[in-house]
C-alpha positions in Angstrom: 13.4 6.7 -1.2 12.5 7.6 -4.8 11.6 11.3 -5.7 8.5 12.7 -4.6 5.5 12.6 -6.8 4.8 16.6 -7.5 2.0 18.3 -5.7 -1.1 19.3 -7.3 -0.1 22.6 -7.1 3.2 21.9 -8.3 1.9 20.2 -11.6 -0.2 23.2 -11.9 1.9 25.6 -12.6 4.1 23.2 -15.1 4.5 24.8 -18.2 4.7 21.3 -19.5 1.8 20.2 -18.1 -0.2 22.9 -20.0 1.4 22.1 -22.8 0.1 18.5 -23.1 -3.2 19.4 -22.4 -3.4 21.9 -25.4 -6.8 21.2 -28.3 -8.0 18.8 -25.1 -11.7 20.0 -25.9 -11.1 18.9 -29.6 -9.9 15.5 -28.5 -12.9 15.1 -25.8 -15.7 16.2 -28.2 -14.4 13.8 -31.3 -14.3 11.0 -28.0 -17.5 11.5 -27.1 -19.5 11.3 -30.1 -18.2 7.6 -30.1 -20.3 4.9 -30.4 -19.3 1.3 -28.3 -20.9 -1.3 -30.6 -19.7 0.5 -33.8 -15.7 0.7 -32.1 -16.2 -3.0 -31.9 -16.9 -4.0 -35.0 -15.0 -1.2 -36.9 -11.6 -2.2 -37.7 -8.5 0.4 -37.9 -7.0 0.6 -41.3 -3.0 0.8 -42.4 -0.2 -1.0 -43.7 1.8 -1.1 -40.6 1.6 -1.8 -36.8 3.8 1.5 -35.5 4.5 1.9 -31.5 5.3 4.9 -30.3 8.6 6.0 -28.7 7.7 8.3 -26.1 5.3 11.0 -26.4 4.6 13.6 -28.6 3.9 17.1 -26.2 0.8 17.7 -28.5 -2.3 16.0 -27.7 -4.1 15.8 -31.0 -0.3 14.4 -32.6 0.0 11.8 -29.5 -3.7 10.0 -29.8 -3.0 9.9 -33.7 0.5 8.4 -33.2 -1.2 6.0 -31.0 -3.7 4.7 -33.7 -0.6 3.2 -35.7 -0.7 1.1 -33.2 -3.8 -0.8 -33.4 -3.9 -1.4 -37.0 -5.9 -4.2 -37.7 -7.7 -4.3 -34.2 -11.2 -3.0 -33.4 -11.3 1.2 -32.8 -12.6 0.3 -29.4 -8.5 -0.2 -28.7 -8.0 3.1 -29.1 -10.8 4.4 -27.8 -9.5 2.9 -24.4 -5.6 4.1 -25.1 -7.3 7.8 -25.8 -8.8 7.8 -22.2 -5.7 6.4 -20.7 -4.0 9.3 -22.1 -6.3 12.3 -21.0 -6.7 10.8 -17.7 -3.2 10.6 -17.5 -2.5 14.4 -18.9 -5.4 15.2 -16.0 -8.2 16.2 -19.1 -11.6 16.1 -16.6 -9.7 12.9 -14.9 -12.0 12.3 -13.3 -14.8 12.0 -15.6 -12.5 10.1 -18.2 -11.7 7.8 -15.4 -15.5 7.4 -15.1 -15.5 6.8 -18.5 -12.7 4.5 -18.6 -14.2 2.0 -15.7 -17.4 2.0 -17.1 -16.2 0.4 -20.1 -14.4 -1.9 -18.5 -17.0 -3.1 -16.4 -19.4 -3.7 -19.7 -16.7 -4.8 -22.3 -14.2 -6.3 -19.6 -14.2 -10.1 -22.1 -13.7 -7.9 -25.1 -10.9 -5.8 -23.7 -9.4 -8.8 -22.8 -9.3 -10.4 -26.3 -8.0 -7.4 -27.7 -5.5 -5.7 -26.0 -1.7 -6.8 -25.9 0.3 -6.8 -22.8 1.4 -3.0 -23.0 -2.2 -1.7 -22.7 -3.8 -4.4 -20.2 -0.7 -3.0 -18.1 -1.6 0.6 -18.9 -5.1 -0.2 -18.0 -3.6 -1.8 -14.6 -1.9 1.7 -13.8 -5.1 3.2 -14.5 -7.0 1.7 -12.1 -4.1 1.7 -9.6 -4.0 5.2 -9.4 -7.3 6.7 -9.4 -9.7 4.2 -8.5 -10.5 4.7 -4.4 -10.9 0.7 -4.0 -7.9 -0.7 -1.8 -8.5 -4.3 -2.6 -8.9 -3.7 -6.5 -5.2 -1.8 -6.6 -3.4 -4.4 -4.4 -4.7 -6.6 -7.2 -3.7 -5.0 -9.4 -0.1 -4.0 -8.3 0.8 -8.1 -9.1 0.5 -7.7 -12.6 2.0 -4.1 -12.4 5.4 -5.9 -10.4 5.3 -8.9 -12.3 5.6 -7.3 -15.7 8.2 -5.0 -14.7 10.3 -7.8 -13.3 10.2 -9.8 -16.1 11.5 -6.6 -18.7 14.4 -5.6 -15.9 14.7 -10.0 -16.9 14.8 -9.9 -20.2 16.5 -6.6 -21.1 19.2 -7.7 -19.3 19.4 -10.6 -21.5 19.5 -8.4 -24.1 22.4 -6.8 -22.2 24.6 -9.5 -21.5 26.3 -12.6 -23.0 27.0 -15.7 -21.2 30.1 -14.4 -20.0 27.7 -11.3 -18.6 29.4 -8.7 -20.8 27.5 -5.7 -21.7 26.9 -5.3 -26.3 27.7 -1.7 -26.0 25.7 -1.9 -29.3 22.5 -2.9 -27.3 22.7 -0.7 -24.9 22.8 2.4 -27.2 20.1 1.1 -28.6 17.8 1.2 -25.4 18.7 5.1 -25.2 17.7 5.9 -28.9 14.6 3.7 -29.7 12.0 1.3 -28.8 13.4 -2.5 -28.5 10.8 -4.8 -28.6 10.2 -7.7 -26.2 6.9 -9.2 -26.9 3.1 -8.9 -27.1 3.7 -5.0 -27.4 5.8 -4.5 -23.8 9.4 -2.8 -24.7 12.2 -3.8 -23.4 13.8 -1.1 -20.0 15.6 2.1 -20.6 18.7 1.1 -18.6 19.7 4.6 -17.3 17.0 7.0 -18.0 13.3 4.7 -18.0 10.7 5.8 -15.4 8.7 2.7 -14.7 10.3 1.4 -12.1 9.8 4.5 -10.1 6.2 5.0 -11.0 5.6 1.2 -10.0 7.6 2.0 -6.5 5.1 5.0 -6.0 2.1 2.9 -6.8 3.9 0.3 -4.6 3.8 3.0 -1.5 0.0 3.7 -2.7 -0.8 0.2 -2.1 1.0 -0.8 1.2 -0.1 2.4 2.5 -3.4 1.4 3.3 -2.2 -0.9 6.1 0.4 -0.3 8.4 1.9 -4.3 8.0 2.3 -3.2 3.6 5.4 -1.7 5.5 6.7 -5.6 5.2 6.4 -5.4 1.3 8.0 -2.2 1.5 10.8 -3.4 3.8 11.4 -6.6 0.8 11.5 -4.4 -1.8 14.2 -1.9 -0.6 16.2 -5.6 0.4 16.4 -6.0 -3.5 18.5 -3.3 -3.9 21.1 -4.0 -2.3 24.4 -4.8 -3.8 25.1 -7.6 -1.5 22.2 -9.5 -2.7 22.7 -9.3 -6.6 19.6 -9.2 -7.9 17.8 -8.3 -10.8 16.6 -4.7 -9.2 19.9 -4.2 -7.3 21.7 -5.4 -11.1 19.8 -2.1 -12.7 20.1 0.4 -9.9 23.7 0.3 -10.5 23.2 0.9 -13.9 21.0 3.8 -13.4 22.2 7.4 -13.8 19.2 9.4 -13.5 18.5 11.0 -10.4 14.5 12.2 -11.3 13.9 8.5 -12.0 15.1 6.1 -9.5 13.1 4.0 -7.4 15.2 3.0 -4.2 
């Protein structure tokens, strides 16, 4: 089994926790004194598209990191990424969750045009973890497994040759910076990258609503195992850091 997920009490007395949520008044006030229909048609200005690397502690510093990366595309973008972002630094979650599905609900075709693959994934996690509808997160989980699956796929072509020897080159460069593999997904950490272990505790969120999810469960421990060489099993040898595995 993967790590625990802290406790609420736990998280509460994080130092880093408090840290993140630092000027989160600032943030919520300039948020809501937004306007929907002018998001929409108001486009973000810049030279360059910029993702982001991680995240920066700060609040205020992270959202306006996270506007490079929407240069071009209607504010409404990052609008949604901002709420992702307090819910996930648990700013009133629950309220910004509120927020969050609402606009969904009303500007679900819009979101849809608009947002690359990275932030209709983030928007899957979203819902995954804090909305209380069962059938709406099992849903959800396909798009959460099959993206994930298809990075572990393609950053281990970035990996290996045909011969299936590893460019020592590339894999420095999954530790250092972002490596891009399309429509704004990046390619896996190999060693250090959480996903896989925040997808395996949504996973247990999931099948945990009925006692036959166990089967699901019971397929995806399978995959790691050595003896069936596979994609997950491929990685988990690879992977050196305890806090983030997911068998």
């Amino acid at each position: 089994m993967p790590p625990r997920q802290k406790s609420k009490l736990e998280r509460w007395f994080s130092f880093s926790r408090h840290q993140r949520r630092f000027g989160a008044d600032i943030v919520t006030q300039a948020l809501d004194g937004q306007d929907i229909e002018s998001m929409k048609a108001t486009l973000i200005t810049g030279d360059d598209t910029i993702y982001t690397y991680g995240s920066a502690k700060d609040l205020q510093t992270h959202i306006n990191d996270l506007r490079q990366e929407f240069v071009g595309l209607p504010t409404l973008c990052h609008y949604h990424a901002s709420l992702i972002v307090l819910i996930r630094r648990e700013i009133d979650t629950e309220a910004n969750f509120q927020k969050f599905k609402a606009l969904w609900l009303a500007e679900r075709d819009f979101l849809l045009q608009h947002l690359n693959t990275r932030w209709l994934i983030s928007a899957c996690d979203t819902f995954i973890d804090h909305d209380e509808d069962a059938t709406l997160q099992a849903i959800l989980m396909n798009a959460n497994i099959l993206i994930n699956t298809i990075k572990l796929q393609e950053t281990e072509r970035l990996l290996c040759q045909a011969t299936d020897i590893e460019h020592d080159d590339v894999r420095q460069r999954l530790q250092t910076e972002r490596v891009a593999l399309f429509d704004g997904t990046a390619a896996f950490a190999v060693g250090t990258d959480d996903s896989l272990r925040n997808m395996r505790w949504r996973l247990d969120k999931v099948c945990a609503h009925h006692p036959l999810g166990q089967i699901v469960i019971e397929i995806f421990d399978r995959l790691q195992l050595a003896e069936h060489d596979t994609v997950y099993s491929r990685f988990r040898a690879r992977h050196t850091r305890e806090r983030t595995r997911w068998w």
